[in-house]
C-alpha positions as CSV (number, residue, x, y, z in Angstrom):
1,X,-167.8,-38.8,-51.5
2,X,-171.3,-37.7,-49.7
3,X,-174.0,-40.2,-49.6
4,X,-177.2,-38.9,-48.4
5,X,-179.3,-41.1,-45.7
6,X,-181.9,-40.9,-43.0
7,X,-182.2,-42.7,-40.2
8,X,-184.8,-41.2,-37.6
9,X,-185.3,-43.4,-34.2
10,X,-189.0,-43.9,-33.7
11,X,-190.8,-42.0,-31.2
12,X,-190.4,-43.5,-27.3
13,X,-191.4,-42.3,-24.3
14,X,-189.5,-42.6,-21.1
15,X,-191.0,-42.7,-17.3
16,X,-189.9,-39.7,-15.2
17,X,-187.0,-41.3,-13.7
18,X,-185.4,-42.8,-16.7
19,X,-185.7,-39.2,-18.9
20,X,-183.9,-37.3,-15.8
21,X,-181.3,-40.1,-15.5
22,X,-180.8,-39.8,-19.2
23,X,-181.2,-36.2,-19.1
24,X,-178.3,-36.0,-15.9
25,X,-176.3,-37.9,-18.7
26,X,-176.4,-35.9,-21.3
27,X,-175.7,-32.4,-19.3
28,X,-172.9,-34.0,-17.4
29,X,-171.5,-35.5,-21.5
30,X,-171.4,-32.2,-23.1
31,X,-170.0,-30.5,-20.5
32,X,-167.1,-32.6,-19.8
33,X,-166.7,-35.6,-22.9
34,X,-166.2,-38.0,-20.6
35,X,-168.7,-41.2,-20.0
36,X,-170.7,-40.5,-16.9
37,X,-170.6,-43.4,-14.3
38,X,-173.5,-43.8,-12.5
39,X,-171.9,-42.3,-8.7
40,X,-172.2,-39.1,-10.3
41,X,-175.6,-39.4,-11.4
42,X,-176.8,-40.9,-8.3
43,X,-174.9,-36.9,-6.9
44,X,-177.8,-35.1,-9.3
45,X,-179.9,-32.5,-7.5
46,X,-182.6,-33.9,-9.9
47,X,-181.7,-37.5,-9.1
48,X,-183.1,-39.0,-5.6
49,X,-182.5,-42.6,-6.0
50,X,-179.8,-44.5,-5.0
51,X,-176.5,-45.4,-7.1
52,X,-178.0,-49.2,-7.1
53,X,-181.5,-48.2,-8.8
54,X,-179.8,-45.6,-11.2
55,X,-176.7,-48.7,-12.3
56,X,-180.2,-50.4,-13.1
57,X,-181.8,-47.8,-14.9
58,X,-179.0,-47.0,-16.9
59,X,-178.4,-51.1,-17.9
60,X,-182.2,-50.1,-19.8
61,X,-181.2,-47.3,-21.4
62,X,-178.7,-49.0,-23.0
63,X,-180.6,-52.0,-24.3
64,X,-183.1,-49.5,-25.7
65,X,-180.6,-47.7,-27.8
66,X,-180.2,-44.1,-25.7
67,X,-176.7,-45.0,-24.3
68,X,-173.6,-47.2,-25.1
69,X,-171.0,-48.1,-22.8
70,X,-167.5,-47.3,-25.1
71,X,-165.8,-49.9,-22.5
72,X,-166.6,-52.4,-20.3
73,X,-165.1,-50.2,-17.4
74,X,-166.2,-47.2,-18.2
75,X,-169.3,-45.0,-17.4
76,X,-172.2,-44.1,-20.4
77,X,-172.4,-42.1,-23.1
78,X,-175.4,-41.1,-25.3
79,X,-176.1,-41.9,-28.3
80,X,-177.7,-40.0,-31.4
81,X,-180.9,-41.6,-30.3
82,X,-180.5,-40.4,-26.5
83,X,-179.6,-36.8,-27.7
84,X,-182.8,-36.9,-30.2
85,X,-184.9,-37.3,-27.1
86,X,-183.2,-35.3,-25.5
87,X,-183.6,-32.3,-27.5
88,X,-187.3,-33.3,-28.0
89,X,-188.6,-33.8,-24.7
90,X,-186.0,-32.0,-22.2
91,X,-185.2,-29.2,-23.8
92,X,-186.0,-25.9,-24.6
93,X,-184.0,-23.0,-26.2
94,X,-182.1,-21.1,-24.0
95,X,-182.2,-17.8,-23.1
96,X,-178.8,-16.3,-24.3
97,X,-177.1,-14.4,-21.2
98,X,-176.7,-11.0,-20.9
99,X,-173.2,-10.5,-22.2
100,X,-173.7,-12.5,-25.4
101,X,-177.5,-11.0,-26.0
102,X,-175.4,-7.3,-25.8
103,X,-172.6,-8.5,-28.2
104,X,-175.6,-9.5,-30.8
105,X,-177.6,-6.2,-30.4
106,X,-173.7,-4.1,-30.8
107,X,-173.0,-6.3,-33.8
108,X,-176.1,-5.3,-35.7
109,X,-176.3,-1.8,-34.8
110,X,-173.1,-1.5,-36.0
111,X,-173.0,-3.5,-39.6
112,X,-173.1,-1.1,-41.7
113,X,-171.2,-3.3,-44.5
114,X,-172.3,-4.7,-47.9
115,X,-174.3,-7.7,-47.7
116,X,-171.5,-10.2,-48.4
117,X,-169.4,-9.0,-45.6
118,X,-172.3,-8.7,-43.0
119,X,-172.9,-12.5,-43.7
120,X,-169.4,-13.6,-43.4
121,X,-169.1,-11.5,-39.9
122,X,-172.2,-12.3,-38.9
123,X,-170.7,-16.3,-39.2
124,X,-167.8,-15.5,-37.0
125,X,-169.9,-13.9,-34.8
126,X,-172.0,-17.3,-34.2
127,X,-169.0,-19.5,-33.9
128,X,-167.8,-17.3,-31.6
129,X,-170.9,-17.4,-29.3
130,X,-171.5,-21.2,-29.4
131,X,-167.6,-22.4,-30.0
132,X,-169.2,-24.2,-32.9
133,X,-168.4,-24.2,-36.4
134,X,-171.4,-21.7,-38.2
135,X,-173.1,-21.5,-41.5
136,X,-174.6,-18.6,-42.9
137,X,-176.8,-19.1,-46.4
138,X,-177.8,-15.6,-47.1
139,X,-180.3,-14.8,-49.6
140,X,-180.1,-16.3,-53.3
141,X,-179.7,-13.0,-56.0
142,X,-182.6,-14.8,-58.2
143,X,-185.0,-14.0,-55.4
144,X,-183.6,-10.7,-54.1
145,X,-185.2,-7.3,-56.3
146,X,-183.3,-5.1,-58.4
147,X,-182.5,-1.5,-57.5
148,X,-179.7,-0.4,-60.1
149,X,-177.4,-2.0,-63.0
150,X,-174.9,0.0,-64.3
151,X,-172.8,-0.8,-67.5
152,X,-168.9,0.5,-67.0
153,X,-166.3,0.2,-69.7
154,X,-163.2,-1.6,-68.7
155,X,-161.3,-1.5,-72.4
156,X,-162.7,-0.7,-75.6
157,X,-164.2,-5.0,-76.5
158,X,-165.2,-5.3,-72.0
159,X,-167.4,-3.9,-70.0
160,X,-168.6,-5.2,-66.3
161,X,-172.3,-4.9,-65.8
162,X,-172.5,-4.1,-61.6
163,X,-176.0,-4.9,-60.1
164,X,-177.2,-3.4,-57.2
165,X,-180.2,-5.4,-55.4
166,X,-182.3,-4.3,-52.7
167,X,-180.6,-5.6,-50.1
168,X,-177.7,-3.7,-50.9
169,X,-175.7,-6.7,-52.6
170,X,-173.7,-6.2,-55.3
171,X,-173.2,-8.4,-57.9
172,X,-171.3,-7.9,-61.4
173,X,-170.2,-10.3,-64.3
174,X,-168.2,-9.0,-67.6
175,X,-169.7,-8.2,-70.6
176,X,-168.0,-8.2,-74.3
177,X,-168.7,-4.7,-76.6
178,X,-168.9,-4.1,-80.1
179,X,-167.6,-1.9,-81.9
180,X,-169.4,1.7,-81.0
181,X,-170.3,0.8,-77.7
182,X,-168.6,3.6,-75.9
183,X,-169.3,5.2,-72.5
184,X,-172.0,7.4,-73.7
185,X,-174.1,4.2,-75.0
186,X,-173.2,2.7,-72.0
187,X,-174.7,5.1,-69.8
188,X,-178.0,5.5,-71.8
189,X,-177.8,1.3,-71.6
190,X,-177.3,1.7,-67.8
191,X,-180.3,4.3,-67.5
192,X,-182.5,1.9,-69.5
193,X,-182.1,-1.2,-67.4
194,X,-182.3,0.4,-64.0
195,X,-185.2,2.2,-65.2
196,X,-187.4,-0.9,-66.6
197,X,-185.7,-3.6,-63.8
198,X,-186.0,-1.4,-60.5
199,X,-187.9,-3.7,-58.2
200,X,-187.8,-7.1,-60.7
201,X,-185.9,-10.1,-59.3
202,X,-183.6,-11.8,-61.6
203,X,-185.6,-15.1,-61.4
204,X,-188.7,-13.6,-63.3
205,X,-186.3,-11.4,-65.8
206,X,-186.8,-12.5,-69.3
207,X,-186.7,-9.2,-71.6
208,X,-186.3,-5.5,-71.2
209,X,-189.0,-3.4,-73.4
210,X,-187.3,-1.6,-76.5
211,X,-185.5,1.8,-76.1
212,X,-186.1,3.0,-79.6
213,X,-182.3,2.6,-80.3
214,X,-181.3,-1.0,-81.7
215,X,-177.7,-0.7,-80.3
216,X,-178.4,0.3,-76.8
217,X,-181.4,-2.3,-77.2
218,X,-178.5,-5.3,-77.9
219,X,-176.0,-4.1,-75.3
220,X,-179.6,-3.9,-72.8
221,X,-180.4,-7.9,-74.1
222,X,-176.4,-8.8,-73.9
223,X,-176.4,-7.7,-70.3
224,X,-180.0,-9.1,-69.1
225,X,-178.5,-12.4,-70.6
226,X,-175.1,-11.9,-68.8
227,X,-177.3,-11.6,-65.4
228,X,-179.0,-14.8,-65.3
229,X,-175.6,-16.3,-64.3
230,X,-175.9,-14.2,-60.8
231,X,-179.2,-16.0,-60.2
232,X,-178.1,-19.5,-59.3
233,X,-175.3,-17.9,-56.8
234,X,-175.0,-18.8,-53.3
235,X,-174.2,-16.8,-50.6
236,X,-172.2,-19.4,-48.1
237,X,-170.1,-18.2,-45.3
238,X,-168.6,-20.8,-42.8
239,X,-166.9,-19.3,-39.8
240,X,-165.1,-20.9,-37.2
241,X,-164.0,-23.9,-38.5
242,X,-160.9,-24.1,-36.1
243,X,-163.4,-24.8,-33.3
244,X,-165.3,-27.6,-34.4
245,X,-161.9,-29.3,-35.5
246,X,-160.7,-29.6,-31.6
247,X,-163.8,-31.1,-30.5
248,X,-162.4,-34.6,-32.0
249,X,-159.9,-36.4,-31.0
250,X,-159.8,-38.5,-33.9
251,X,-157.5,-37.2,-37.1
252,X,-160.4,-39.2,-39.8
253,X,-163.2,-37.1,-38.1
254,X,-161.6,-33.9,-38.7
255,X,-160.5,-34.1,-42.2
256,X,-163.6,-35.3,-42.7
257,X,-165.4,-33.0,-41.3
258,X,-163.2,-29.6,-42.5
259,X,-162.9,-31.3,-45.9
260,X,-167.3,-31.2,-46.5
261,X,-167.3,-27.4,-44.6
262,X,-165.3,-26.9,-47.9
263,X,-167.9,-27.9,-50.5
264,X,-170.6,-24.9,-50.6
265,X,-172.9,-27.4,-52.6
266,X,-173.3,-30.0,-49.7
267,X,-173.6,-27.2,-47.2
268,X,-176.6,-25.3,-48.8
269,X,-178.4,-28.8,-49.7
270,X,-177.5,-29.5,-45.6
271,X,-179.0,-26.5,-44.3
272,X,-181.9,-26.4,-47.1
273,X,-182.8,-29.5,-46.1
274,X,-183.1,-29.8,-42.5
275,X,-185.0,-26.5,-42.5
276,X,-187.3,-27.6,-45.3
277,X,-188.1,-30.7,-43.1
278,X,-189.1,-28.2,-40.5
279,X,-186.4,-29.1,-38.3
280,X,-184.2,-26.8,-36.0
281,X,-182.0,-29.7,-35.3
282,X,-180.2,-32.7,-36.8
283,X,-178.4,-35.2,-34.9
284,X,-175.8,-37.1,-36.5
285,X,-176.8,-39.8,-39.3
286,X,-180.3,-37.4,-39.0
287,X,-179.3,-34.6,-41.4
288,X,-178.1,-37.3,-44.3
289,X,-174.4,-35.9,-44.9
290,X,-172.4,-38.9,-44.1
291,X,-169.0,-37.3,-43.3
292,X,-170.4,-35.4,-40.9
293,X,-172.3,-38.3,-39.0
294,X,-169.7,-37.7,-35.4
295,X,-172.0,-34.0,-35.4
296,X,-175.5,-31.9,-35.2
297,X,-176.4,-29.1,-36.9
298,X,-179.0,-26.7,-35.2
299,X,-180.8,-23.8,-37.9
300,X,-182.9,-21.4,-38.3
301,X,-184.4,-20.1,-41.4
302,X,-184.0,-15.8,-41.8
303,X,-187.4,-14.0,-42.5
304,X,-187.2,-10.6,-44.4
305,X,-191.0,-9.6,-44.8
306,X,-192.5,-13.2,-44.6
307,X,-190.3,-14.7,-47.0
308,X,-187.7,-17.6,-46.2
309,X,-184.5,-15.4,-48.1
310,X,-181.9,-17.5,-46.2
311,X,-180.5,-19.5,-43.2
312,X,-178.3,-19.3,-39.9
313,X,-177.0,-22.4,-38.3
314,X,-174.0,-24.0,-35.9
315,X,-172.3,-27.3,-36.8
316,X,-170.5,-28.9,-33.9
317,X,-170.3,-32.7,-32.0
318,X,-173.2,-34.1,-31.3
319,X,-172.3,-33.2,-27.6
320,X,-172.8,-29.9,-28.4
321,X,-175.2,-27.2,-25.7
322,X,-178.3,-28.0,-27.3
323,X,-180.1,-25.0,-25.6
324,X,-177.7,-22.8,-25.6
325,X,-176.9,-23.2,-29.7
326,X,-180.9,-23.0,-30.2
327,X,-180.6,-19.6,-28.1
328,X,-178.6,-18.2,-30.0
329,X,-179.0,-19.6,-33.6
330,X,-182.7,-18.8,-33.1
331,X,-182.1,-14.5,-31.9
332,X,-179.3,-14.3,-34.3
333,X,-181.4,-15.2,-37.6
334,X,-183.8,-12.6,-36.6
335,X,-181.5,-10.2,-35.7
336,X,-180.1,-10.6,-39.4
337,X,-183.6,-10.5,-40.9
338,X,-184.5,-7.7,-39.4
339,X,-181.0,-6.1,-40.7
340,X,-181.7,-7.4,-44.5
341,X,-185.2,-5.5,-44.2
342,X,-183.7,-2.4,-43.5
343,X,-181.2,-2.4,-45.9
């Protein structure tokens, strides 16, 4: 079961030597999950105090709510709240490194592929880049224009109406045929509909003008009908799954966790959400999806000519490289963009 809740910390603001303690905290978390004792803080280029004065300042970071101490013995960790400011105040995306920035620019020049398959590879590519599980929501058919529809007999009672959109998806549902409907009414069926629906999205479809033939005219309104069930469909690729699952150690978290990837409904109202609350990242309990409470999503929305037509994002723990995920999530989506607008 998903329930849905939001619980935002409030706006704080840290002195200078608390925000690069907490700061030396984080960085030294996500790259190593381990709690972070405060010798090694006290070690930080950024950090010139000594270990005394930073044991002190991390006792107050705790009792405000950006750390927790998982044992008595044992160094710091943050905590959603502690990332949140993190994110906020400390950092800024990335610039993706040379080697991965190249991998991006071969990878589009070369995707020459129907629009499914460029999604679905362009979701390994992420979680391949960030070692993070990745979402790609491409762009729903209802919103996408027409180009062709073609009606092609499969037996002498089915045919399969194939529509071709703009963006060089393909879409087709079956259609049932009377008697009469043979290939030759098909085709002047087929020529009628791409004709009168090039450039019209299925969203705004509601009737096809007359051909002057009442049987063509019925197979033309059987077909428009049979369409509106490609409207609502999602495009949702999740790639890397494998990765997110070793960054818990706990057996709950990961079933958890692979079992909600799973459900293409929670993951489109997930990534809808956040980027509809004008957010590029969600940390834990932020993003409302329960099961997945132990991680962040970071997302960015993909542009084709000014319009929002989908999103990009990377699901990992909430220890994840904030600026390096941002880097990437944020020159992927426009790289992907860019490739829907060209066709």
């Amino acid at each position: 079961m998903v329930t849905m809740f939001d619980d935002r910390p409030r706006d704080v603001r840290l002195d200078d030597r608390k925000s690069a303690i907490l700061a030396a905290v984080v960085q030294e978390y996500i790259a190593t999950a381990q709690p972070v004792g405060s010798g090694s803080i006290a070690k930080a280029p950024s950090i010139n105090v000594s270990s005394a004065t930073v044991r002190s300042e991390l006792s107050l970071l705790e009792s405000e709510g950006f750390l927790i101490q998982p044992h008595t013995s044992a160094g710091r960790i943050p905590t959603d709240k502690g990332y949140r400011y993190f994110v906020d105040n400390m950092t800024r995306p990335g610039i993706l490194d040379s080697s991965s920035s190249r991998q991006v620019g071969d990878f589009f020049s070369a995707a020459h592929l129907h629009l499914e398959e460029m999604l679905h590879q362009t979701s390994n590519l992420l979680a391949e880049l960030t070692h993070n599980a990745a979402v790609v929501v491409g762009p729903r058919p209802e919103a996408v224009p027409l180009r062709r529809i073609e009606l092609v007999g499969l037996s002498e009672t089915a045919a399969t109406v194939v529509v071709v959109f703009a963006n060089g998806s393909v879409e087709n549902v079956t259609l049932d045929l009377e008697q009469g409907d043979d290939d030759d009414r098909l085709a002047v069926a087929s020529a009628h509909l791409s004709a009168r629906l090039d450039g019209a999205v299925l969203g705004d479809l509601d009737a096809v003008d007359g051909s002057g033939d009442d049987a063509v005219d019925r197979l033309c309104a059987t077909a428009v009908d049979r369409m509106q069930t490609i409207a609502a469909n999602d495009h949702v690729y999740t790639g890397g799954a494998s990765e997110v699952a070793r960054a818990f150690d706990a057996v709950e978290v990961v079933r958890s966790v692979l079992h909600t990837l799973e459900q293409q409904f929670v993951v489109v109202s997930l990534v809808s959400d956040i980027v509809e609350r004008g957010m590029s990242v969600a940390i834990g309990v932020e993003h409302g999806v329960e099961p997945l409470s132990a991680c962040s999503v970071v997302v960015a929305p993909v542009v084709v000519e000014g319009e929002h037509l989908g999103s990009v994002g990377v699901l990992g723990p909430t220890r994840m490289n904030y600026p390096q995920a941002l880097a990437t999530v944020e020159v992927v989506s426009d790289r992907l963009g860019r490739r829907i607008e060209e066709g």
